[in-house]
PASEKE-642011 format. One record per residue (C-alpha): residue number from 1; z, y, x; residue in one letter; chain. Coordinates in nm, 4 decimals, always signed. Example, Ala and Ser with C-alpha at 12.3 -4.5 7.8 and 13.67 -1.06 7.14 Angstrom:
2
NODE   pos         pz         py         px   code   unit
NODE     1    +0.7800    -0.4500    +1.2300      A      A
NODE     2    +0.7140    -0.1060    +1.3670      S      A
***
This chain:
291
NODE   pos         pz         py         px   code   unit
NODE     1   +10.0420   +22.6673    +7.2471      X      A
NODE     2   +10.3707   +22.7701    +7.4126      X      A
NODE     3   +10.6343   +23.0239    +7.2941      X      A
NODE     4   +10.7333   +23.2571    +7.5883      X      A
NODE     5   +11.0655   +23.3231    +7.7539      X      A
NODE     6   +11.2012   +23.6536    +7.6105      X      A
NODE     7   +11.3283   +23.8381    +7.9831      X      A
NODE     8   +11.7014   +23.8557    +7.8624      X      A
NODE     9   +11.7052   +23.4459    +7.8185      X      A
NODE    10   +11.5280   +23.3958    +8.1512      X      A
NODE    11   +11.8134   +23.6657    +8.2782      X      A
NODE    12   +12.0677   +23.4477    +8.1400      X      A
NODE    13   +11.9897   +23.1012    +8.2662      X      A
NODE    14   +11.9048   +23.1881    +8.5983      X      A
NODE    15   +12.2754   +23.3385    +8.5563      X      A
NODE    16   +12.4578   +23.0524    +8.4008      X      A
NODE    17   +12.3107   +22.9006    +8.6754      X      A
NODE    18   +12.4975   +23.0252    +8.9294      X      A
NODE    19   +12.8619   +22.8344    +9.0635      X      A
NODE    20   +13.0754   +22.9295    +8.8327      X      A
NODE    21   +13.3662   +23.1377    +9.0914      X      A
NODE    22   +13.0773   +23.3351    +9.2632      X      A
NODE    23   +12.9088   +23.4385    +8.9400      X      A
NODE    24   +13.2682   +23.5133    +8.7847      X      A
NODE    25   +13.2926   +23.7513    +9.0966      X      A
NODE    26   +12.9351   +23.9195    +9.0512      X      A
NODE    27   +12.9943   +23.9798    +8.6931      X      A
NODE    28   +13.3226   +24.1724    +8.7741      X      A
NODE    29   +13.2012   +24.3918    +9.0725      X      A
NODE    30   +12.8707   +24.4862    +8.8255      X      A
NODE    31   +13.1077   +24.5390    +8.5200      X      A
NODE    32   +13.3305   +24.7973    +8.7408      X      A
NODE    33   +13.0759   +24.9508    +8.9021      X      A
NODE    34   +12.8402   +25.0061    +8.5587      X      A
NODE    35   +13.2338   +25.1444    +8.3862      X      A
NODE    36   +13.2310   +25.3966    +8.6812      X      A
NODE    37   +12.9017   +25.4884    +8.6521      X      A
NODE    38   +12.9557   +25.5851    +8.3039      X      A
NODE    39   +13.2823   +25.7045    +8.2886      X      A
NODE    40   +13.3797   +25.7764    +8.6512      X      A
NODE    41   +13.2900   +26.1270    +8.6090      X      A
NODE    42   +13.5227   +26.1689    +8.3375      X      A
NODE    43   +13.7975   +26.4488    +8.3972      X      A
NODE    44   +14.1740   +26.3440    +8.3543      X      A
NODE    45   +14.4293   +26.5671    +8.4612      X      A
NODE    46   +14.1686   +26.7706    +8.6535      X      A
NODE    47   +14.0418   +26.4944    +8.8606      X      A
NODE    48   +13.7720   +26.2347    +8.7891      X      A
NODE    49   +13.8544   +25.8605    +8.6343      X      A
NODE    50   +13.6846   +25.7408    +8.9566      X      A
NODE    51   +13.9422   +25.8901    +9.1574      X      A
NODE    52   +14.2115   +25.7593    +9.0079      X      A
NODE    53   +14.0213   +25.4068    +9.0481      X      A
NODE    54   +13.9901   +25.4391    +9.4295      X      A
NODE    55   +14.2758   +25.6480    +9.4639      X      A
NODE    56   +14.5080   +25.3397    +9.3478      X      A
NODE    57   +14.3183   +25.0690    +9.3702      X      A
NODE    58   +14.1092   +25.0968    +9.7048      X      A
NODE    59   +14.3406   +24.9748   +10.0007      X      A
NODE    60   +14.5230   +25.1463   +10.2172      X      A
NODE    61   +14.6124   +25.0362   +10.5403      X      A
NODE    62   +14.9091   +25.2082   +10.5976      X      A
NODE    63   +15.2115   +24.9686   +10.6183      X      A
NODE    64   +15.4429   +25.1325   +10.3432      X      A
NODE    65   +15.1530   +25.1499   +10.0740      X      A
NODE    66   +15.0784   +24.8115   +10.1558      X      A
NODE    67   +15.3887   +24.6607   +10.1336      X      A
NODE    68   +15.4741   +24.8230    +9.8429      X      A
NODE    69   +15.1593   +24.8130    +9.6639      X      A
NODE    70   +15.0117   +24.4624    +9.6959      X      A
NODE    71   +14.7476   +24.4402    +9.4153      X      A
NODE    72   +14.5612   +24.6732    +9.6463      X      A
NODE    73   +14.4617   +24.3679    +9.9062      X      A
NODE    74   +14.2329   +24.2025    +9.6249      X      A
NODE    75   +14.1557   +24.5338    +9.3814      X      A
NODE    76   +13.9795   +24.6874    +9.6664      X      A
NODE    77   +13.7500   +24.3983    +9.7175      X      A
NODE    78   +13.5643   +24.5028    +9.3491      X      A
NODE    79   +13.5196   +24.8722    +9.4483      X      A
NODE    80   +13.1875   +24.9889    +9.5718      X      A
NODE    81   +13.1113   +25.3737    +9.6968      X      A
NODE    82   +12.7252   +25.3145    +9.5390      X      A
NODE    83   +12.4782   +25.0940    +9.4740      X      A
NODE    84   +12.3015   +24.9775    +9.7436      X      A
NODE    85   +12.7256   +24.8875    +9.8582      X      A
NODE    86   +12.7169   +24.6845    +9.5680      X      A
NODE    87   +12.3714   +24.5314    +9.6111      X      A
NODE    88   +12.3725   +24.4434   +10.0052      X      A
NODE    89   +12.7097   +24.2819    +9.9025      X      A
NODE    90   +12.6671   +24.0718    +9.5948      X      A
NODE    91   +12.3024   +23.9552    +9.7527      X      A
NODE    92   +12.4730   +23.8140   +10.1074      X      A
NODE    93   +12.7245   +23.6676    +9.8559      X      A
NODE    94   +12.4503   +23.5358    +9.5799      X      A
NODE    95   +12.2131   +23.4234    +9.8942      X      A
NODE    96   +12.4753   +23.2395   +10.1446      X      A
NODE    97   +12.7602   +23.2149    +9.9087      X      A
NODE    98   +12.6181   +22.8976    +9.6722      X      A
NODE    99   +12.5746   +22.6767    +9.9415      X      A
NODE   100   +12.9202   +22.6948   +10.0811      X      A
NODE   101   +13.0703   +22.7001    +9.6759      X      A
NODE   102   +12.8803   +22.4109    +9.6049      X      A
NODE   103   +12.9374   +22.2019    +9.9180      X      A
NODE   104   +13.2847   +22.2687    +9.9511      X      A
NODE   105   +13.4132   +22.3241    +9.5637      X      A
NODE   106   +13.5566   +22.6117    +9.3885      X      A
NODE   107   +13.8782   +22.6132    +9.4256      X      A
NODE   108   +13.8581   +22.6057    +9.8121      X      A
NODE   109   +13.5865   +22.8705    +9.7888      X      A
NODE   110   +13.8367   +23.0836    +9.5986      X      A
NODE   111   +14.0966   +23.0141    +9.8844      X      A
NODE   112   +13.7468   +23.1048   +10.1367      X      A
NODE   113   +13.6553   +23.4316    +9.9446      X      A
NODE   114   +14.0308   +23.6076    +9.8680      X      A
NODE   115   +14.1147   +23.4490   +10.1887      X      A
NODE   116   +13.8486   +23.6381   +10.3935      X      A
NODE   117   +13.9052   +23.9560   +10.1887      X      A
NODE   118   +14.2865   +24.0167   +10.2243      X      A
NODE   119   +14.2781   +23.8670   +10.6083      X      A
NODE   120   +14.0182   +24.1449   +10.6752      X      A
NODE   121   +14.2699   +24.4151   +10.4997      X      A
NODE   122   +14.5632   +24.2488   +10.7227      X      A
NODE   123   +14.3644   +24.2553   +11.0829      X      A
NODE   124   +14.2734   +24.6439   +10.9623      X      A
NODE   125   +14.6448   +24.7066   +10.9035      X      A
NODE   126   +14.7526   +24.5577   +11.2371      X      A
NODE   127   +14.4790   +24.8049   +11.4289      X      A
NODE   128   +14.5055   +25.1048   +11.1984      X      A
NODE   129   +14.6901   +25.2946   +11.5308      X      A
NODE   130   +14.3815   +25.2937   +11.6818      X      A
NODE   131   +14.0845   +25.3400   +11.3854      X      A
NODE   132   +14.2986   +25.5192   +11.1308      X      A
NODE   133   +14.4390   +25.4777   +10.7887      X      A
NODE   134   +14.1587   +25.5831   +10.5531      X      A
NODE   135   +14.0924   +25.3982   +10.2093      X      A
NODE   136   +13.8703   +25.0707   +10.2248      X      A
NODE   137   +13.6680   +24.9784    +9.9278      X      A
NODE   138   +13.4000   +24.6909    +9.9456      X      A
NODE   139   +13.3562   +24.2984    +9.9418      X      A
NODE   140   +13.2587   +24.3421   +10.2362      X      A
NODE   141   +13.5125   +24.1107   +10.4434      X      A
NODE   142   +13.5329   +23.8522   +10.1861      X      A
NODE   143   +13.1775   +23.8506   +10.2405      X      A
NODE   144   +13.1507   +23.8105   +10.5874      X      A
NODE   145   +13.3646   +23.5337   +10.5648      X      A
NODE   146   +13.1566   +23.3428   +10.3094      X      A
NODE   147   +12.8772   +23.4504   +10.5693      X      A
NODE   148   +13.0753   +23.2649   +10.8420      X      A
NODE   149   +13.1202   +22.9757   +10.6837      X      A
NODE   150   +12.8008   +22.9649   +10.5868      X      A
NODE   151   +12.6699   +22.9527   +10.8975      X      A
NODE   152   +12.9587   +22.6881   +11.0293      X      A
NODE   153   +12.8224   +22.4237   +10.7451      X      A
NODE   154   +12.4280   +22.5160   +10.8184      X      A
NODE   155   +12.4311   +22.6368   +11.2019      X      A
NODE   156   +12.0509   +22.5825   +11.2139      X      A
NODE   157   +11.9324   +22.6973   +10.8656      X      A
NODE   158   +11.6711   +22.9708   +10.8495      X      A
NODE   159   +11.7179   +23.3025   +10.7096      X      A
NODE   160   +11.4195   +23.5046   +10.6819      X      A
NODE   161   +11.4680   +23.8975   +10.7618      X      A
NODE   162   +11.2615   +24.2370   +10.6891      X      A
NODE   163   +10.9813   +24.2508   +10.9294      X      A
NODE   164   +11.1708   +23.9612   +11.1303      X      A
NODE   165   +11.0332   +23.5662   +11.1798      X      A
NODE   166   +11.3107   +23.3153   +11.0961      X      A
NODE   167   +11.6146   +23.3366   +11.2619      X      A
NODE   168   +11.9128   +23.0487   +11.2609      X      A
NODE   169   +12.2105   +23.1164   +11.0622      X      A
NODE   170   +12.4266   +23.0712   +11.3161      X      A
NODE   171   +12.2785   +23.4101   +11.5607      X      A
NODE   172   +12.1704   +23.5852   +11.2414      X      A
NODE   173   +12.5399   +23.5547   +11.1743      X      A
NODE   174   +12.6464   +23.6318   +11.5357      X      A
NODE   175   +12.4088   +23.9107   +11.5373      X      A
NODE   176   +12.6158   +24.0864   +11.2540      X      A
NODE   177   +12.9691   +24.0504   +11.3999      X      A
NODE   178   +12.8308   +24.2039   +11.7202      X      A
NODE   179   +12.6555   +24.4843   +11.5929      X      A
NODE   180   +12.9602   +24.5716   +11.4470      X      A
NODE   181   +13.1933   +24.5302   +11.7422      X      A
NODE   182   +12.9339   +24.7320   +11.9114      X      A
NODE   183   +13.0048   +25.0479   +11.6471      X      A
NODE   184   +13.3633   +24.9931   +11.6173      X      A
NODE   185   +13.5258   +25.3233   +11.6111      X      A
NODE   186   +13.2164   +25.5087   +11.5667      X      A
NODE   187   +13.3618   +25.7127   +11.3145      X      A
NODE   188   +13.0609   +25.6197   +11.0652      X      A
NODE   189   +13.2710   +25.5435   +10.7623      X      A
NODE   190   +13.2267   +25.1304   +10.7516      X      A
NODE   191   +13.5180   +24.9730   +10.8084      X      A
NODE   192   +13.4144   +24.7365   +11.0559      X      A
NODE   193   +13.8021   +24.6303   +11.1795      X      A
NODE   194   +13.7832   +24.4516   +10.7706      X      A
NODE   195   +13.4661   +24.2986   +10.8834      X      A
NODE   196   +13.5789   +24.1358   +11.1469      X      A
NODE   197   +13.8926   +24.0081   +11.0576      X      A
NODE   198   +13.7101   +23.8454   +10.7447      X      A
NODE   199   +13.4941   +23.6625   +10.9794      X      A
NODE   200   +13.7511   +23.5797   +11.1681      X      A
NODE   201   +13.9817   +23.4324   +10.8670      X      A
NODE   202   +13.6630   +23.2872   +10.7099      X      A
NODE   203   +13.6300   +23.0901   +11.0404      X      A
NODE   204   +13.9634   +22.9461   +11.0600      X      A
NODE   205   +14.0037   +22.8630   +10.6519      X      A
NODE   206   +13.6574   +22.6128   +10.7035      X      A
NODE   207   +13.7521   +22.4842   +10.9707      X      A
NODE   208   +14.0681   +22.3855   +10.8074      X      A
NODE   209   +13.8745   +22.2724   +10.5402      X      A
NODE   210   +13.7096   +22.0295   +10.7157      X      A
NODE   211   +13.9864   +21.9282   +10.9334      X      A
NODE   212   +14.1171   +21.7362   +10.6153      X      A
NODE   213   +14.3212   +22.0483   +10.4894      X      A
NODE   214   +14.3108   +22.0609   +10.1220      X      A
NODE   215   +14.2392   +22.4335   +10.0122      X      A
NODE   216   +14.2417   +22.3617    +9.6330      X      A
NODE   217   +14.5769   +22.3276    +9.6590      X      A
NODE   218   +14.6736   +22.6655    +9.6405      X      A
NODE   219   +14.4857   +22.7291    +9.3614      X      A
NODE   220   +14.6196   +22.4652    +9.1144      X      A
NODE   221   +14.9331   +22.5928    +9.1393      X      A
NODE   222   +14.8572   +22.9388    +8.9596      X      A
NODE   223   +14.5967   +22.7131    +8.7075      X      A
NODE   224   +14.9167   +22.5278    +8.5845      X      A
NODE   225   +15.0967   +22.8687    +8.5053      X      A
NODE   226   +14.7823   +22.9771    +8.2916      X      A
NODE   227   +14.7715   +22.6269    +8.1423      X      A
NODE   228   +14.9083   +22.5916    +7.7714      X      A
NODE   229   +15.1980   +22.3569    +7.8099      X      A
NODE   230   +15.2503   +22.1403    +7.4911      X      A
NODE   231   +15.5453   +22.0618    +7.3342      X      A
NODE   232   +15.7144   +21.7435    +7.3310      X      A
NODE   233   +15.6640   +21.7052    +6.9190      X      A
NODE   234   +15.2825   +21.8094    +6.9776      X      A
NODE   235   +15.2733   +21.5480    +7.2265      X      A
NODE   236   +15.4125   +21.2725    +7.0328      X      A
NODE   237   +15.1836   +21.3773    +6.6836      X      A
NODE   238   +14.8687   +21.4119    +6.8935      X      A
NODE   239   +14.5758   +21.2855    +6.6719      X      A
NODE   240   +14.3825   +20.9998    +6.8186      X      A
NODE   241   +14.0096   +21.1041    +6.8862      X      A
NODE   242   +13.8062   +20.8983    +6.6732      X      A
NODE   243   +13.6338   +20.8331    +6.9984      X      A
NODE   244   +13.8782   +20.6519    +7.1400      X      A
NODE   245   +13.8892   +20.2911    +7.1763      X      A
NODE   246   +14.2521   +20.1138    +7.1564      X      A
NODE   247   +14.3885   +19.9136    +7.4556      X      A
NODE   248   +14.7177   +19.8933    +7.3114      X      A
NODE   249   +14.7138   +19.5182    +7.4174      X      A
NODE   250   +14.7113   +19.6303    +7.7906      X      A
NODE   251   +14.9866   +19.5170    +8.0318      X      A
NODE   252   +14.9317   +19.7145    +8.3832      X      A
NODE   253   +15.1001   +19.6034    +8.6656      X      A
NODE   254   +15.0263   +19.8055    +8.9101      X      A
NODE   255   +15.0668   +20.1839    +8.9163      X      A
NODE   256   +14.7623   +20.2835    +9.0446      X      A
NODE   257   +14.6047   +20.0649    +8.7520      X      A
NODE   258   +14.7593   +20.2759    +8.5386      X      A
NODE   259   +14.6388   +20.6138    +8.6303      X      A
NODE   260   +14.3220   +20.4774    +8.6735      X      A
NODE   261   +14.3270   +20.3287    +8.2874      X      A
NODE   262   +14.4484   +20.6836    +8.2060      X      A
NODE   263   +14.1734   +20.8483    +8.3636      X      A
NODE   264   +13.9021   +20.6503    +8.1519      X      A
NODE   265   +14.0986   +20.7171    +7.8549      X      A
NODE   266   +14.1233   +21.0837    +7.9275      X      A
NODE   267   +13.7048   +21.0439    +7.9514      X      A
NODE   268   +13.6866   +20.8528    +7.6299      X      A
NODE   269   +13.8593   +21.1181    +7.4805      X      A
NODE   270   +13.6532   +21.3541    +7.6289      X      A
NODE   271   +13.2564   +21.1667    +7.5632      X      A
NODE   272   +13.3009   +20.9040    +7.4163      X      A
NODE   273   +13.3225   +20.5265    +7.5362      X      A
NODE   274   +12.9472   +20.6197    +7.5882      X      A
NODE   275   +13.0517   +20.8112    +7.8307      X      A
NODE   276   +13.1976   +20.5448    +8.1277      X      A
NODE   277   +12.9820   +20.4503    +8.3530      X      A
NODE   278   +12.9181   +20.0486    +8.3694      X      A
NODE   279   +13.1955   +20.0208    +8.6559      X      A
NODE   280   +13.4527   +20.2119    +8.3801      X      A
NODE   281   +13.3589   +20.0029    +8.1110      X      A
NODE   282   +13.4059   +19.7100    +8.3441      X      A
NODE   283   +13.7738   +19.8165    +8.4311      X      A
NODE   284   +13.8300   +19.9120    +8.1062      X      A
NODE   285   +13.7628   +19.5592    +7.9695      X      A
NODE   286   +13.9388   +19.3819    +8.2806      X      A
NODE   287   +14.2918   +19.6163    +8.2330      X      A
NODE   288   +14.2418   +19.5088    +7.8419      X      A
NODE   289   +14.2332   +19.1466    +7.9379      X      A
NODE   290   +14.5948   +19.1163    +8.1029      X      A
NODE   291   +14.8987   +19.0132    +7.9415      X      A
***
């Protein structure tokens, strides 16, 4: 006997099981798009909610609305004009994205992804003489970064087509960028000048990223702001976890010593002395031992 899966469970897992930023990002675009769907057509003022939506949140690529409406360069990256937009979009990003979250981390994939999206908005600003100054919506350069890198970390990996055999990453990739230099200007409503630059930008941030620059570093910055900074009496009365063992007897000598004791604390505190691997426990009882 065996109980079955209900669907929604199955649903969930499979979700949960996604790196964290890149299902974060799917869950907003389907959450604004489903809101629009149902409420889009809603009249305000005479004019439809999702007007207003795209109206002052898609981006515009003219220089005084950009400069003086910023939000714009990463609102209009969660704005879809319908839902095979949406689909083509979050499935690239679902399909090519995980490898490149979980092989270079989260943070720098956040750098990667906002990176792409607002350096595509930029190179469409700097050629809007030529193409125009229409409204962009989409994921779509953040995207084709991701795609880029993607194909920088697995040159060789297969991607299976429609109706094609396997084809590398690396001209599958290659393939896209051209078709869309080929159709540039076509007047066919993509923005393709967005496309490019995100490739372009998506290039240049991994190959930063493995030329030793650390990406995460711009993101811990704005985690610290959104991090609950204790006072200095909550510091001094906070309660010992009944996990944790004492080493009150340690004298370390060296600073690096000392955040490494600090770091096994912080994991005591955290699991338990269960928790340390044999090499922790082994420090642990060696930093103990001095004095």
């Amino acid at each position: 006997m065996y109980q079955q899966e209900s669907f929604g469970s199955a649903f969930k897992r499979g979700f949960m099981r996604i790196p964290p930023v890149i299902r974060t990002i799917i869950a907003i675009n389907v959450i604004v798009f489903v809101f629009q769907a149902l409420f889009g057509s809603i009249q305000i003022g005479g004019q439809s909610i999702n007007r207003y939506i795209v109206f002052y949140l898609g981006f515009d690529p003219s220089l005084y609305t950009s400069i003086t409406q910023p939000w714009r360069f990463v609102t209009y990256m969660f704005l879809h004009g319908g839902g095979f937009h949406l689909l083509f979009n979050m499935l690239w990003l679902w399909w090519l994205g995980r490898s490149v979250e979980e092989s270079i981390g989260p943070r720098s994939f956040i750098v990667l992804f906002f990176g792409a999206g607002i350096g595509g908005a930029i190179f469409h600003i700097a050629l809007s003489f030529l193409y125009g100054t229409s409204l962009v919506i989409g994921a779509s350069g953040a995207v084709f970064g991701v795609m880029v890198a993607f194909a920088y970390l697995y040159p060789r990996a297969p991607i299976m087509l429609i109706l094609l055999p396997p084809i590398e990453a690396r001209f599958v990739v290659a393939g896209l960028i051209a078709f869309d230099v080929i159709f540039l200007g076509s007047g066919d409503g993509v923005a393709r000048l967005v496309h490019l630059g995100g490739a372009g930008v998506g290039y240049l941030i991994i190959k930063a990223h493995y030329q030793g620059t650390d990406l995460s570093k711009f993101i811990r910055p704005i985690e610290q702001i959104f991090k609950e900074k204790p006072s200095r009496k909550a510091k001094a009365k906070k309660p010992r976890n009944k996990n944790m063992y004492s080493v009150s007897d340690a004298e370390i000598v060296e600073e690096s010593d000392q955040s490494e004791l600090d770091q096994i604390l912080e994991k005591i505190s955290k699991k338990g002395y269960d928790g340390l691997t044999p090499e922790e426990k082994k420090k642990l009882f060696d930093l103990s031992k001095r004095g």
